[in-house]
TIRO-62634 format. One record per residue (C-alpha): residue in three letters; z, y, x. Coordinates in steps of 0.1 Angstrom, whole numbers, padded with zeros to 4 digits, always signed. Layout:
// TIRO-62634
alaZYX
...
***
This chain:
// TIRO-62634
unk-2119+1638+0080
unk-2111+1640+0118
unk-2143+1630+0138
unk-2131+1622+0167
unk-2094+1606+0183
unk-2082+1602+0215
unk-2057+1575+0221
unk-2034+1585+0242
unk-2018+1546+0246
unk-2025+1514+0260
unk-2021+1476+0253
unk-2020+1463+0222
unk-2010+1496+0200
unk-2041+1517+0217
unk-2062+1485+0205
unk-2050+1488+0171
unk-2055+1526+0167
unk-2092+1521+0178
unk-2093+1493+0149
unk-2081+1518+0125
unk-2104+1545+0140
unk-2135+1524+0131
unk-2127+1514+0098
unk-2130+1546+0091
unk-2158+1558+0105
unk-2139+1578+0131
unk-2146+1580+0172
unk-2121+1568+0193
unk-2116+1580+0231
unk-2096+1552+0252
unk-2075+1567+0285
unk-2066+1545+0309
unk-2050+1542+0342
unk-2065+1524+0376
unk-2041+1495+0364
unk-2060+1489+0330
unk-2093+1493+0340
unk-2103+1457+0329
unk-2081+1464+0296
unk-2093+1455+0263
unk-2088+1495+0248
unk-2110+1506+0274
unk-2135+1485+0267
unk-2137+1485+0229
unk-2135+1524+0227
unk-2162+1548+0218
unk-2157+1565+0248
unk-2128+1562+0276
unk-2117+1584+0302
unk-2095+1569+0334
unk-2070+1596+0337
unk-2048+1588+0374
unk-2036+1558+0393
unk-2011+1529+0382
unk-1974+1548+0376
unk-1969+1564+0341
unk-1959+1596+0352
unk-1998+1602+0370
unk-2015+1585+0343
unk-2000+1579+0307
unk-1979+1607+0312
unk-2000+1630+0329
unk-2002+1659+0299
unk-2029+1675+0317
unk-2052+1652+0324
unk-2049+1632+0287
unk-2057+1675+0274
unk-2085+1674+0300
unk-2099+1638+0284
unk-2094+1650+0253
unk-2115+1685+0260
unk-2143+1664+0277
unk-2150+1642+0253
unk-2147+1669+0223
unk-2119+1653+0203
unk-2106+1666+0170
unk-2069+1649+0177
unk-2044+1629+0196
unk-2025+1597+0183
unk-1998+1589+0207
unk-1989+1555+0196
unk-1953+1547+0207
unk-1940+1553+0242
unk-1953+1572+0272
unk-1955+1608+0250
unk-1952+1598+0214
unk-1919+1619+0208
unk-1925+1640+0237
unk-1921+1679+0218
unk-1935+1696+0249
unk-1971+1678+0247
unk-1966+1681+0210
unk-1965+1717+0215
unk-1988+1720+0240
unk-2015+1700+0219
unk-2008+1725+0189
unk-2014+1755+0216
unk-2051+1740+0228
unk-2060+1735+0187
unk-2062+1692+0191
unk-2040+1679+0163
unk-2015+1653+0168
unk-2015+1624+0147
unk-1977+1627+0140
unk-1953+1653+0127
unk-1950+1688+0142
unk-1936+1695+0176
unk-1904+1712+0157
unk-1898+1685+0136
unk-1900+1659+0168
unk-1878+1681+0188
unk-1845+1686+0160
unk-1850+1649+0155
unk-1851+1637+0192
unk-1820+1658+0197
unk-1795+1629+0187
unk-1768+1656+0178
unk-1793+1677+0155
unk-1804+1647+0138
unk-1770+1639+0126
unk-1768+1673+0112
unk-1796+1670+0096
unk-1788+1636+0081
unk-1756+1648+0069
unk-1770+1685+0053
unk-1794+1660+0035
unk-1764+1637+0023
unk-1770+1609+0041
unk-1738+1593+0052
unk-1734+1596+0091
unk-1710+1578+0110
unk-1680+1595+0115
unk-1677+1610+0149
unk-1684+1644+0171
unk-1700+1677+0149
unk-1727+1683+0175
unk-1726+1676+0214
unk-1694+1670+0236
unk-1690+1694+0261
unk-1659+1680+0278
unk-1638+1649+0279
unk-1613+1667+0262
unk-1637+1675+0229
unk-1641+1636+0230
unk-1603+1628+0234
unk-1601+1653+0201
unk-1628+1633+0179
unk-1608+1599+0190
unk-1575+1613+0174
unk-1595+1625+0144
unk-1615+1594+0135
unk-1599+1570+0159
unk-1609+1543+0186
unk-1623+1523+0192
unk-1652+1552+0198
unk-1687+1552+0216
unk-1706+1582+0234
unk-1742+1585+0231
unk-1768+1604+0251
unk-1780+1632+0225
unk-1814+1635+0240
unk-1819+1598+0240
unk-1816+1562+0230
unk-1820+1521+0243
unk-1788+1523+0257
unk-1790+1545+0284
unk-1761+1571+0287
unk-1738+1550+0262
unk-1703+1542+0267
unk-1682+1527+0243
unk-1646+1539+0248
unk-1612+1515+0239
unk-1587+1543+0242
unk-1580+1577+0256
unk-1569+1565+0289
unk-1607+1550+0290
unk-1627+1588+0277
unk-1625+1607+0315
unk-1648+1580+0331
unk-1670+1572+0300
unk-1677+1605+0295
unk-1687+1614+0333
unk-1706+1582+0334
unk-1725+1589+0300
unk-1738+1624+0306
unk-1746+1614+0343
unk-1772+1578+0330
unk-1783+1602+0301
unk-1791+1634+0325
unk-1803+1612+0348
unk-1830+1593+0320
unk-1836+1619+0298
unk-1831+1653+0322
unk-1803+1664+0297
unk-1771+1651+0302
unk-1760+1666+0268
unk-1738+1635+0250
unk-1721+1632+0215
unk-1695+1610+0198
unk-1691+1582+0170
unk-1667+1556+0160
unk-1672+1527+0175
unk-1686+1502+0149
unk-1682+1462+0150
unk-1703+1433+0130
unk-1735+1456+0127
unk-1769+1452+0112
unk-1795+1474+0124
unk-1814+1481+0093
unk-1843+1512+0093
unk-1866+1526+0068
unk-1906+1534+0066
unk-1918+1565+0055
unk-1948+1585+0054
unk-1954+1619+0037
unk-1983+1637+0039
unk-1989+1676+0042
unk-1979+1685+0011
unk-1944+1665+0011
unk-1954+1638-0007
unk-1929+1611+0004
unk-1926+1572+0001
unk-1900+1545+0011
unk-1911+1511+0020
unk-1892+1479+0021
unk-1865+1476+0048
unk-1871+1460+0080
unk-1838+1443+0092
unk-1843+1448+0134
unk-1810+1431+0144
unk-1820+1402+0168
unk-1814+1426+0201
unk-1811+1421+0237
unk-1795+1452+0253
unk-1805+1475+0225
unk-1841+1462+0227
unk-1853+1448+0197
unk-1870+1412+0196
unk-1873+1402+0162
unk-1877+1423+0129
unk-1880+1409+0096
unk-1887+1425+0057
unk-1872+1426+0039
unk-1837+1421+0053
unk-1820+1393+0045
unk-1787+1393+0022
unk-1785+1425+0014
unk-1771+1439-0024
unk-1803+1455-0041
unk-1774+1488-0043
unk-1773+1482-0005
unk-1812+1483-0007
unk-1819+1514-0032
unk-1794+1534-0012
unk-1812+1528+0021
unk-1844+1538+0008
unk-1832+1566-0009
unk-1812+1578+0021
unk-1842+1574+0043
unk-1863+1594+0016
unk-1838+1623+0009
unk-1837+1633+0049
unk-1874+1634+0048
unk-1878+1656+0023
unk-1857+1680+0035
unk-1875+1683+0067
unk-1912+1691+0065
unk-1926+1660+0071
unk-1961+1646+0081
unk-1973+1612+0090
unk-1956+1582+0099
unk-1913+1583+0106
unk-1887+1560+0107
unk-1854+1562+0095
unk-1831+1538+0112
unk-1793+1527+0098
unk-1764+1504+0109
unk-1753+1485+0081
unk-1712+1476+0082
unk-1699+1455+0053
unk-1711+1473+0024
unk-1713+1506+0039
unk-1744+1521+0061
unk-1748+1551+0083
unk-1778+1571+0095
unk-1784+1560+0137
unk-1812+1582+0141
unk-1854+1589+0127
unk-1880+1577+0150
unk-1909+1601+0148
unk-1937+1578+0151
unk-1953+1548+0145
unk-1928+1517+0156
unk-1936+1487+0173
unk-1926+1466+0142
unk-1948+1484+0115
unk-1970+1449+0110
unk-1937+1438+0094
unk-1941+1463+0067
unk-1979+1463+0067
unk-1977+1424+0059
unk-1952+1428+0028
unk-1971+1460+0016
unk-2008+1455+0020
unk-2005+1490+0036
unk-2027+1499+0068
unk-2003+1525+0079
unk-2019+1536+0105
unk-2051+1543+0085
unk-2028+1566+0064
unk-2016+1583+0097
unk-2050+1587+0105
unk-2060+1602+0067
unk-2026+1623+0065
unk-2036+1635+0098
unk-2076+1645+0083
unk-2057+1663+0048
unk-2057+1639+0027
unk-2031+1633+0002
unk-2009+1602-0004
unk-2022+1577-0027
unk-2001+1539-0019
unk-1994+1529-0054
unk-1962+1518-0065
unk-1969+1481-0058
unk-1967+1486-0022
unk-1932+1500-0019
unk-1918+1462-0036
unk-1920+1437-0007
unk-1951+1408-0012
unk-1929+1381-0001
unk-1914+1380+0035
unk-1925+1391+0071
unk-1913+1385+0107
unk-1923+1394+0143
unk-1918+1380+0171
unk-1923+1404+0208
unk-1936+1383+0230
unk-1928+1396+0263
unk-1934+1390+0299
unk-1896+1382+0311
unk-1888+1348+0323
unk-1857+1341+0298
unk-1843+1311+0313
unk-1837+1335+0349
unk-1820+1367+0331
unk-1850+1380+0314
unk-1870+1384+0349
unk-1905+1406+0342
unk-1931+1391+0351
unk-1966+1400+0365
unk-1998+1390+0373
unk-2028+1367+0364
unk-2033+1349+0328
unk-2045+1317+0331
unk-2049+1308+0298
unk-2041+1322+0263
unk-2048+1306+0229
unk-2032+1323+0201
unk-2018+1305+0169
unk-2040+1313+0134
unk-2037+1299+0100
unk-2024+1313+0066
unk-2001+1345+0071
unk-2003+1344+0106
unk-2017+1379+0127
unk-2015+1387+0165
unk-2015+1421+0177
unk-2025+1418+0218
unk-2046+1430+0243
unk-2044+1396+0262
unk-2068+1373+0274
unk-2077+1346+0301
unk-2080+1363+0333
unk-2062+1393+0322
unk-2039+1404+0349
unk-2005+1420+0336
unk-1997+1449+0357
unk-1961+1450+0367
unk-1959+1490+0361
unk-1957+1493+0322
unk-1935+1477+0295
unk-1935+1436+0291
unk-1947+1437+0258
unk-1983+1411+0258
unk-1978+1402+0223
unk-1967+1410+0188
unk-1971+1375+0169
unk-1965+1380+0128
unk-1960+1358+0103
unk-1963+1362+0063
unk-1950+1339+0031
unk-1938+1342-0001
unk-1906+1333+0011
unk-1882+1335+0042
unk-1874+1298+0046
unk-1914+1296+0047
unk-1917+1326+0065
unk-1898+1307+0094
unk-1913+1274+0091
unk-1945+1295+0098
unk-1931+1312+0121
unk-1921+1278+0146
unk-1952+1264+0138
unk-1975+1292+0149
unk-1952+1300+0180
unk-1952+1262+0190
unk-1990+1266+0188
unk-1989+1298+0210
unk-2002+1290+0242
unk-2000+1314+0271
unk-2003+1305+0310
unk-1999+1319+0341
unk-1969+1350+0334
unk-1933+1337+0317
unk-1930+1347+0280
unk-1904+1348+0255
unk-1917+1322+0234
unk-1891+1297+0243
unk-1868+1324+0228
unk-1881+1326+0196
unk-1879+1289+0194
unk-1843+1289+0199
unk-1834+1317+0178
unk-1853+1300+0149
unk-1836+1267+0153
unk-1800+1283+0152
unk-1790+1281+0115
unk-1766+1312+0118
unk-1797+1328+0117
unk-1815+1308+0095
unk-1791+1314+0070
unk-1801+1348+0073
unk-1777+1381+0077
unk-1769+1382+0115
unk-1756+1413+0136
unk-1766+1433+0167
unk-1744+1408+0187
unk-1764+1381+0179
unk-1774+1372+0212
unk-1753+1385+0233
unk-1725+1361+0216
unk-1749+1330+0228
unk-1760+1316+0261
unk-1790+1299+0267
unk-1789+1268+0280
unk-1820+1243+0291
unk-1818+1207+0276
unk-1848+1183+0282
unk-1873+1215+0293
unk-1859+1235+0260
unk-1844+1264+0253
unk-1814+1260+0231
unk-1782+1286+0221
unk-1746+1280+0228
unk-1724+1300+0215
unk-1698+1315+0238
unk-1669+1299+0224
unk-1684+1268+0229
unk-1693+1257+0198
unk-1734+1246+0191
unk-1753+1275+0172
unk-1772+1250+0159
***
């Protein structure tokens, strides 16, 4: 068993990997910035190590100092949570050079699968329907003009070192490919330092549907129960469910098999994500996260799974050992992000001071946050406070549960989404169960008598 892990995180995921840590027995090393030095992680750690000032890149990205932490303090491995360097190939690299092991897959297997053109190729050598579009990266304008008479428009380009929007540009016709192509590879070379960009059809009425896996060292794979992730604002996800609503159970075994057949060709360890966009009854590979997501309480709460206990185990040797009763979903999941943006002015971040925070409990109810009163959010990292998750044999429950634990949240002093989540949960289009990516950005919100509420665009009430 590894002895000793170095968190390479902060917020609320750090806090859950030093959980996991101490169930079983192992060490945990907490970095931090300036910014977090009254942070939770820091302060339930075995040990922590401040590692640079307040941006990212001198502190949470700063590859030499976390390997100097790491040396220091005599740890056996590095988990990177997700974010800052979690499918970074160079520090995966680097960390396999200096003998720590990363609590993850191997820097190869990070690299094919972060390159967004490679990925599809390996999807589609593993059979796994891709969308049709672009074999490998787009060179020129002219390449993309060619896919658009092969497959037709409308079409999209994607940044192939990248995701969350950035360097994406969907395309009506050919007049439309000369500017959406410059535009694409300049956003993507400018976010990701590769300006590299492929090409799909242009999909309508998605789902955004993904799969957890873990394998262990010896390619032992499993599939858990979908997580439908379609509730989106700008590509970021806000609420994920399991399993997915209204999907065929042939819809459902294909998923999982799809997700499991491009694992197993790859040489596999630890946690992954396979994600899909689900079209009618068709579905096509998006892309494999290679590490632990945001949303894996979703599946933790239908599976009785600790999965990052098993990273941390696949990580030490050990084989595989969920039994069979995991991988059928215990009744029904949701989350619900609870961010630091101001909804009702555009999403505005927010920063600063909390004044109070009281969060809900009950049956089936968990909260994943490094919050508390007198916590001051920093205004240099992501919004995320709070991951609020609710549990019940079924969904209708599962939201009923859901409005009465975030109506109980209570949080002063920075804006949150809560008010959101309310919303979404009282519009029956999504009660009903089924919704696409457009979701939201087919609503406004409007404020009646202090509430949020969403209004469709065409006028008509969503709820």
């Amino acid at each position: 068993m590894i002895g000793k892990v170095l968190v390479a995180n902060r917020g609320e995921i750090a806090l859950r990997i030093i959980r996991a840590c101490r169930e079983l027995g192992i060490r945990s090393v907490a970095v931090y910035s300036t910014a977090d030095r009254d942070s939770l992680h820091h302060e339930l750690a075995d040990e922590s190590v401040c590692i640079g000032p307040p941006p990212a890149g001198q502190s949470y990205l700063n590859v030499p100092a976390i390997i100097s932490a790491a040396e220091l303090t005599g740890a056996d491995a590095v988990h990177p949570g997700y974010g800052f360097l979690a499918e970074n190939a160079r520090f995966a690299e680097i960390l396999e050079r200096v003998g720590l092991k990363l609590v993850g897959p191997s820097s190869g297997v990070i690299a094919m699968m972060g390159d967004k053109a490679a990925a599809r190729e390996a999807a589609r050598k593993a059979g796994v329907p891709i969308t049709p579009g672009s074999d490998g990266v787009c060179g020129s304008a002219s390449e993309v003009k060619r896919v658009g008479a092969e497959v037709g428009y409308p079409l999209v380009i994607k940044a192939s070192a990248g995701g969350g929007g950035k360097g994406m540009r969907v395309v009506e016709n050919e007049g439309e490919v000369e500017n959406a192509f410059l535009g694409a590879s300049r956003e993507a070379g400018a976010s990701f330092g590769d300006g590299a960009v492929y090409v799909e059809r242009y999909l309508t009425s998605l789902r955004h549907v993904e799969v957890q896996v873990l394998s262990d060292s010896s390619g032992a794979t499993v599939a858990f129960p979908e997580r439908d992730c379609s509730i989106q604002r700008r590509y970021q996800k806000l609420i994920e469910e399991s399993p997915a609503p209204d999907l065929t159970e042939k819809m459902r075994d294909g998923l999982l098999s799809a997700a499991s057949d491009l694992v197993g060709t790859l040489g596999y360890e630890g946690a992954g994500t396979v994600e899909f966009v689900v079209s009618g009854d068709e579905y096509f590979f998006i892309e494999m996260n290679t590490r632990l997501q945001v949303e894996h309480p979703v599946t933790e709460m239908v599976s009785g799974v600790d999965l990052v206990g098993e990273q941390l185990m696949i990580a030490s040797g050990e084989p595989l050992a969920i039994p069979d009763s995991a991988l059928v979903a215990d009744g029904h999941a949701m989350e619900f992000r609870i961010n630091a943006e101001d909804a009702r002015r555009n999403f505005l971040p927010q920063a600063g001071p909390v004044e109070f925070y009281n969060p809900p409990g009950g049956p089936g109810v968990r909260v994943d946050s490094h919050l508390y009163a007198g916590y001051r959010v920093p205004p240099n990292y992501d919004s995320l406070l709070a991951k609020l998750i609710v549990h019940a044999r079924t969904r209708d429950a599962a939201l009923r549960r859901g409005l009465r634990a975030l109506d109980e949240f209570a949080v002063s002093g920075p804006e949150t989404t809560i008010p959101l989540h309310l919303a979404i949960l009282e519009d029956e289009e999504f009660r009903r169960g089924g919704v696409g990516t457009r979701f939201l950005a087919d609503r406004e919100l409007v404020t009646e008598a202090g509430l949020l509420r969403l209004v469709r665009r065409d006028g008509s009430s969503a709820a």
